[in-house]
Structure formats: C-alpha cells, structure tokens
matplotlib code that plots the C-alpha trace (Angstrom):
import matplotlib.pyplot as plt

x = [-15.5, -16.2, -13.7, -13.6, -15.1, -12.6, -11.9, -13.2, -10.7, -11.1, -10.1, -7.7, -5.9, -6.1, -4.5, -2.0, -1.0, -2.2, -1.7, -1.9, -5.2, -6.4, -6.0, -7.7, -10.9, -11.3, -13.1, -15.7, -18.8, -18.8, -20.9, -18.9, -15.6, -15.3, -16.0, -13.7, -11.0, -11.9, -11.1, -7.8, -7.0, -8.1, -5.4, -2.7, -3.4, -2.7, 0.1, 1.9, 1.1, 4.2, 5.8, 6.0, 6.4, 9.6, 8.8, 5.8, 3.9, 3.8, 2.4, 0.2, -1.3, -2.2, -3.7, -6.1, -7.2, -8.4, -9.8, -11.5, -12.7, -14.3, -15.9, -17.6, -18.9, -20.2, -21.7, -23.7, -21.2, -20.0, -17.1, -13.7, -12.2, -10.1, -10.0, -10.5, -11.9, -14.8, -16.7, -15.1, -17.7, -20.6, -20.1, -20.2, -23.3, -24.7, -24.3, -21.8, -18.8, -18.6, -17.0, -16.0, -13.6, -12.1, -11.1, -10.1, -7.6, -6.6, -5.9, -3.8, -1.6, -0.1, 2.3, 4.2, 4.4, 7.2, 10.7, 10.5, 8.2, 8.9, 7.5, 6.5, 3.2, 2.7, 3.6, 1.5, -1.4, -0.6, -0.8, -4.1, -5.6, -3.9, -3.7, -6.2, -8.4, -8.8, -9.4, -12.2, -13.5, -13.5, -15.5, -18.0, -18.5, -18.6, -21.6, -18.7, -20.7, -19.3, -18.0, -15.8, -14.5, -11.6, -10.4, -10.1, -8.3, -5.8, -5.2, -4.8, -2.6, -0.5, -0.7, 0.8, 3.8, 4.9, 4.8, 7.2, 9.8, 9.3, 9.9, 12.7, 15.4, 12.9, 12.6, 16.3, 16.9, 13.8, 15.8, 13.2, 12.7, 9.7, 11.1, 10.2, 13.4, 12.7, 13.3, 16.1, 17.9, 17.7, 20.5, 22.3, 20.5, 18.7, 16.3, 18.5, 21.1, 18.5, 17.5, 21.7, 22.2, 20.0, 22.9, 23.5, 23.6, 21.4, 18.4, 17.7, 16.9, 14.9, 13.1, 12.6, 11.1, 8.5, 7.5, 7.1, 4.7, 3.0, 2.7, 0.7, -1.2, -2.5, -3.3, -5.3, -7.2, -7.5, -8.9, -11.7, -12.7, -14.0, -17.5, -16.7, -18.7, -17.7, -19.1, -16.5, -13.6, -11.8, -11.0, -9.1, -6.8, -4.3, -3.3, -2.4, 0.5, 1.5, 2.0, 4.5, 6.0, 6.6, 7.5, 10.4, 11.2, 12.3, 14.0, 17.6, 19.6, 17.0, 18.1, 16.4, 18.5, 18.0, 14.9, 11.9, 11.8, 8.1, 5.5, 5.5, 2.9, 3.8, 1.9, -0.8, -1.7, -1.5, -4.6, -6.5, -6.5, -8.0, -10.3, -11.4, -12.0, -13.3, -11.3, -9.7]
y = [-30.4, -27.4, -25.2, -21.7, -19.2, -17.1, -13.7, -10.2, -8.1, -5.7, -8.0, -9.5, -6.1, -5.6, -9.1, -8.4, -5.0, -5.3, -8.8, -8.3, -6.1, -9.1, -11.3, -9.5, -9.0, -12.4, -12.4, -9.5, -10.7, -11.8, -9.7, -6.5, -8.0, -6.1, -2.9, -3.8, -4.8, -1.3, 0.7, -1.1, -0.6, 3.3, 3.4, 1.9, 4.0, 7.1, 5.6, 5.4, 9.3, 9.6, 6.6, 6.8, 10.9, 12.2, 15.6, 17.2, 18.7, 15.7, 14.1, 16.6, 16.6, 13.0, 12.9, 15.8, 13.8, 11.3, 14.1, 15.1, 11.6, 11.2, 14.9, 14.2, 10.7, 12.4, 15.1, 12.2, 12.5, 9.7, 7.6, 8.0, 5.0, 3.5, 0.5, 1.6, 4.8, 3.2, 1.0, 3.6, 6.1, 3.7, 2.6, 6.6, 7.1, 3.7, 5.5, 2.2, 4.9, 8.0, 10.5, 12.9, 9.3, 9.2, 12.9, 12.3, 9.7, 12.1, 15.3, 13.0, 11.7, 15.5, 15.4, 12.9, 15.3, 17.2, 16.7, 15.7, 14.9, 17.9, 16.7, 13.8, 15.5, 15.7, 12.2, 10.7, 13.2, 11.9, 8.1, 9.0, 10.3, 7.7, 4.2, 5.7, 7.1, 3.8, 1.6, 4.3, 4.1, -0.2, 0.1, 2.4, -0.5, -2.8, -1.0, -0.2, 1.8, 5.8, 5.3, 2.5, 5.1, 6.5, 3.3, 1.8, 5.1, 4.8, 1.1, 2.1, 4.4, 2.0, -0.1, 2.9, 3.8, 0.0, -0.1, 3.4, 1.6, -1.5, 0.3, 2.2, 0.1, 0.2, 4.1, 4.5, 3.2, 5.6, 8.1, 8.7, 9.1, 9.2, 9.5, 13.1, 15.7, 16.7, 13.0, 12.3, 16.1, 14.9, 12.0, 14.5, 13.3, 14.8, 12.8, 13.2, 11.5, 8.8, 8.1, 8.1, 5.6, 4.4, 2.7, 6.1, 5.8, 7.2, 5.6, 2.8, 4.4, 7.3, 4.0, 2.3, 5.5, 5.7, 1.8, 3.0, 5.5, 3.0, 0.3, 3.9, 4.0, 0.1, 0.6, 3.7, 1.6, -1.3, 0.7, 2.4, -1.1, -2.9, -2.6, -3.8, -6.2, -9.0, -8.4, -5.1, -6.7, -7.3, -3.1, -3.6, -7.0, -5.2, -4.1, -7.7, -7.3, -3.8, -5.2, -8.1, -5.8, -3.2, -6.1, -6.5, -2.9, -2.9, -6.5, -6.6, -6.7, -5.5, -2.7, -0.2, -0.8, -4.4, -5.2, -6.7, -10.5, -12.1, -12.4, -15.8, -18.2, -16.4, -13.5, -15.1, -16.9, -14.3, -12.6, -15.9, -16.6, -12.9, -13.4, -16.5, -15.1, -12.4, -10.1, -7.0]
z = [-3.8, -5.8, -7.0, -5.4, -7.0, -9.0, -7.9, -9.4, -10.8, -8.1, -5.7, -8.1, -8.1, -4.1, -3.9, -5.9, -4.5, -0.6, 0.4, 3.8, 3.8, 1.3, 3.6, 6.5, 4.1, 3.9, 7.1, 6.3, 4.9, 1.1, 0.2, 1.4, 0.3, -3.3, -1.7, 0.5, -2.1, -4.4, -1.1, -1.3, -4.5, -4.4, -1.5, -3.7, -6.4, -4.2, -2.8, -6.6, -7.0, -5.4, -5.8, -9.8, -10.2, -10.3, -8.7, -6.0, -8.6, -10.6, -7.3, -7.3, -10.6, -9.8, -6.5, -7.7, -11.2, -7.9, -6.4, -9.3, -10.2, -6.8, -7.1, -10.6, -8.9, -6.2, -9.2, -11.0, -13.7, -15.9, -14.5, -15.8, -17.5, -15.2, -13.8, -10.7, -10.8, -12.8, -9.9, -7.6, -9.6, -8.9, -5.5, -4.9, -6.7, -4.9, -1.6, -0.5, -0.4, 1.4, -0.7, 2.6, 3.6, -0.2, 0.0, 3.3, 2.3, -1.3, 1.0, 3.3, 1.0, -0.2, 2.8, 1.0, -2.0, -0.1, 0.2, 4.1, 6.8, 9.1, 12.2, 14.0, 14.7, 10.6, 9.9, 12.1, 10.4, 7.6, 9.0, 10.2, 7.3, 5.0, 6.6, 9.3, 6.9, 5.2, 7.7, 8.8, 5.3, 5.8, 9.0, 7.5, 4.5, 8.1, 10.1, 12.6, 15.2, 15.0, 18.2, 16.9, 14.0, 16.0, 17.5, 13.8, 13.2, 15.3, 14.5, 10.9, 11.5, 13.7, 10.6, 8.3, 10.5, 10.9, 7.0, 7.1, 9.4, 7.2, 3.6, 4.7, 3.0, -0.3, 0.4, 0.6, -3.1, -4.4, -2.6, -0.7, 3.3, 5.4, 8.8, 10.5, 10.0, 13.8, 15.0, 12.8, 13.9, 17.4, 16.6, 14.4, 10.9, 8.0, 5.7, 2.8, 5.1, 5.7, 2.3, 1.0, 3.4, 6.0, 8.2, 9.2, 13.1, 14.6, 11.8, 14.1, 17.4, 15.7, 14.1, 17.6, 19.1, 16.1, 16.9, 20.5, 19.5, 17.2, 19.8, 21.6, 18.7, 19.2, 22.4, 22.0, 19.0, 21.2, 23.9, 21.6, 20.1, 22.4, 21.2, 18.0, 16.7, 14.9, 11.2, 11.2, 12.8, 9.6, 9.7, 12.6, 11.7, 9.9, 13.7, 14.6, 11.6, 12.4, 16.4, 15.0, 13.2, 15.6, 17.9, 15.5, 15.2, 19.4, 19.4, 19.4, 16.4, 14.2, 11.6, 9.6, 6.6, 7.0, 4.2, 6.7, 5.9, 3.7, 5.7, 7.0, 8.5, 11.8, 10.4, 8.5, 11.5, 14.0, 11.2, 10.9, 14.7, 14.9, 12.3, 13.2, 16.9, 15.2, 17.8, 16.9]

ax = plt.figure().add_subplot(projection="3d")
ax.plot(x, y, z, "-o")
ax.set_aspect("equal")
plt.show()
C-alpha cells in the first residue's frame, strides 16, 4: 500500500492551526482542497491581528497590510512575501478567490479591535462576516449554488460563536472577552469583569443564552441547505462540531470557565459520518 501523499504547506499550515476545518476539507474534492486549506489559513492569520497586538491600532495596522495584500492581488501587482499572502495573491489573480469574500472576512474582523463587543446584534455581525464569511468564501471554491450562500452563512457563523463560548477560559488569561457588554449588563456584568474572572456568576447563563441563539443559527443554516449538493458539503460540516458543542454549552454542569475538553472521536465521528453521507 502506497504511502499517502504528503501534504502541501498550505495545508500543512491549516492543519496545524484549524484542525477541525482540516478535517471537514477532507471530504471536498482533492483538487479544491489547497484552496480550501489557504482560505483557512488567511482566516487564522486575521484571527492573530488581534490575538498577538497589544493595542486596537496595532490590530488595525495588521488587518489593513491584509487588506492591502488582497487589493494589490486583485491590482495585478506582485505578491507580497508571505507565506500566505503569496498563493493568496495568485489564487486572486487565477480568478479561484473572490476578493469581495476576503475583504469581507478583513472588514469583519475590526470589531474585535475594540475593547468590547457592545451588542449581541454586533457580535453576531461579526460571526457572520468572520466564521460566516469564510464558510461563504468555501462554498464559492465548492460551486455551492448562491442560494445555498446564506445557509452556509449562517452555519458558519453558528460555528464562530460556539468557538467564542469555547475560548472563553483562553480569552480570560489574554484578558480578553468576547461576550456582548449588553448580555453580560443584564446579569449585572461588564466584560472586563468577564475577562478578570470568568466564574463571575452570571458568565454561564449569558453563555447558555448565546448557545441558544447559535442552535437558531443551525437551524436557519440547516433550513437554507437543503439543496446542497454533495461536492460543497464540506462548507457546511464545521456545523455538525459547533451543534456538539453548543449541546455542551446547555447541559448541566457545564461552565464557562471550565477549558472545553480535546476533541475526541465523538467529534471526529459525528464530521466523518457527515461527510461520508455527504449531508450538511
């Protein structure tokens, strides 16, 4: 038996920063499967801007040099030299990558440049244009049918606020909060309270009513997806992790300052089964 073939440093990198979006591109074509895995990693890279910068306009200044990059691509200009931003460049210029989604996902991501989320209404915008954005982005690589588009949206997005209520013990130590100040003022809280110390009461059920309204967010995807074929269905399996983990969210005894256990085979399987059914 031949030994697999080994991976490409794109998808090397998505691997290694996105395992569970990987794993869900392992049942798209092979020959969309880098394209896949550079979407990936152009995600991650704007999800450091903030994670690494010590201040908003430092976030900023790096989510516009991604702006910038994906501009001059779209310009004809030569590619910056980046590991990313390189094949990024050509997959622009190839026409494989719409430039509207990529700007999409940069202006999304300036939300999280602030000290707070005000609102529930603005972190879910930014879930949609993130997380959402991307899996858009995936389905486009897919041939998902336009009609399709806002289902996978929503799904995404579903994805992106189950990985919020998952982080927030990992938040907590960045000093960092990305629950909405409205939410968290109804059970007396702040986000600086949050991110101090998120056993603060009142962190859990402003958690469990966000998983409520990502469990909406499934079901509005699901609803939308039904025509789905089954070439683009890998854009829609990180939904079957975000429902487990939302699952977990409402079930007794969980806590947000508890950090989420590995994935386990529970998880992998409940993506392969999916996959393999190529349902969404």
């Amino acid at each position: 038996m031949a030994d697999p073939a080994p991976l490409s440093p794109i998808a090397a990198l998505a691997r290694r920063h996105d395992p569970d979006r990987f794993l869900c591109t392992l049942f798209a074509p092979p020959e969309t499967r880098d394209t896949l895995g550079l979407l990936i990693a152009f995600n991650h890279e704007l999800a450091r801007a903030r994670e690494v910068a010590s201040n908003a306009m430092t976030t900023l200044i790096r989510l516009q040099w991604w702006r910038e990059a994906v501009e001059e691509a779209q310009a004809g200009a030569p590619p910056r030299r980046h590991e990313v931003a390189a094949p990024l460049a050509e997959a622009i210029r190839a026409g494989t990558l719409a430039p509207e989604d990529l700007l999409g996902m940069v202006d999304a991501r300036e939300a999280e440049a602030e000290e707070e989320i005000p609102s529930r209404a603005a972190l879910l915008a930014l879930l949609r244009g993130s997380s959402g954005g991307l899996a858009v982005a995936m389905g486009r690589v897919l041939g998902a049918p336009a009609a399709c588009l806002p289902g996978l949206q929503a799904v995404g997005a579903a994805y992106g606020l189950a990985g919020v209520l998952r982080n927030t013990p990992a938040l907590s130590m960045q000093g960092r909060c990305l629950l909405p100040a409205d939410l968290l003022a109804e059970h007396g809280l702040t986000p600086a309270d949050v991110a101090r110390d998120p056993r603060q009461q009142g962190t859990d059920a402003s958690a469990r009513i966000l998983a409520g309204e990502g469990q909406a967010l499934l079901r509005e995807g699901r609803m939308k997806l039904a025509a789905l074929p089954r070439g683009a269905v890998a854009a829609a399996l990180p939904g079957r992790l975000a429902a487990r983990d939302l699952a977990r969210v409402t079930a007794a005894g969980w806590s947000a300052a508890q950090p989420p256990p590995p994935r386990g085979l529970g998880d992998r399987l409940a993506v392969i089964w999916a996959g393999w059914r190529g349902r969404a």
